[in-house]
N, C-alpha and C positions, 0 to 999 in steps of 0.2 A: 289485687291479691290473688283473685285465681288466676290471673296469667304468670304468676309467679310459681305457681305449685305445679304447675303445667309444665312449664320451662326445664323446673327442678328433678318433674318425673322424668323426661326426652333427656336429662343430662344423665340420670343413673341410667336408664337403656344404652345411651352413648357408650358410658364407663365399662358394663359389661361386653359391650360391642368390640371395644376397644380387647378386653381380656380375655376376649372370645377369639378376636382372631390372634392375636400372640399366642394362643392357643395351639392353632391350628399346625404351627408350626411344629409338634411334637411328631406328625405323620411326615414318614420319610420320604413315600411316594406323591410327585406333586399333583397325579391326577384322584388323589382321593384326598387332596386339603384345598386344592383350587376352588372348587364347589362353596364349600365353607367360608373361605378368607371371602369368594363376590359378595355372599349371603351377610356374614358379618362386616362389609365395609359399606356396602347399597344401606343395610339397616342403620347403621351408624350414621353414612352422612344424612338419610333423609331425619331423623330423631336431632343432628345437631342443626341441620337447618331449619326443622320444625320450632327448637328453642329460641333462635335466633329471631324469626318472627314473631313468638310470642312474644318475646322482650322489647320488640323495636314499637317504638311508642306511638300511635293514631295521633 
């Protein structure tokens, strides 16, 4: 159960990782949204691969 809740948390940081860098896409200049989109895509995948082992079963 708590690898569940764990999972569940790393999936909503993904979602806004996800919404964060669609985001970033509003800055017209690409060297002041580059920064952002690494930051928001590095966070994203380590939190989707974090849920991925929570879930995968011992």
């Amino acid at each position: 159960m708590g690898r569940a809740i764990q999972a569940l948390a790393l999936l909503a940081i993904f979602g806004l990782c996800v919404l964060g860098f669609l985001a970033t896409y509003e800055y017209s200049e690409t060297a002041k949204r580059l920064p952002w989109q690494l930051g928001y895509g590095a966070l994203g995948l380590v939190c989707l691969s974090a849920a991925a082992t929570a879930l995968r079963r011992r």
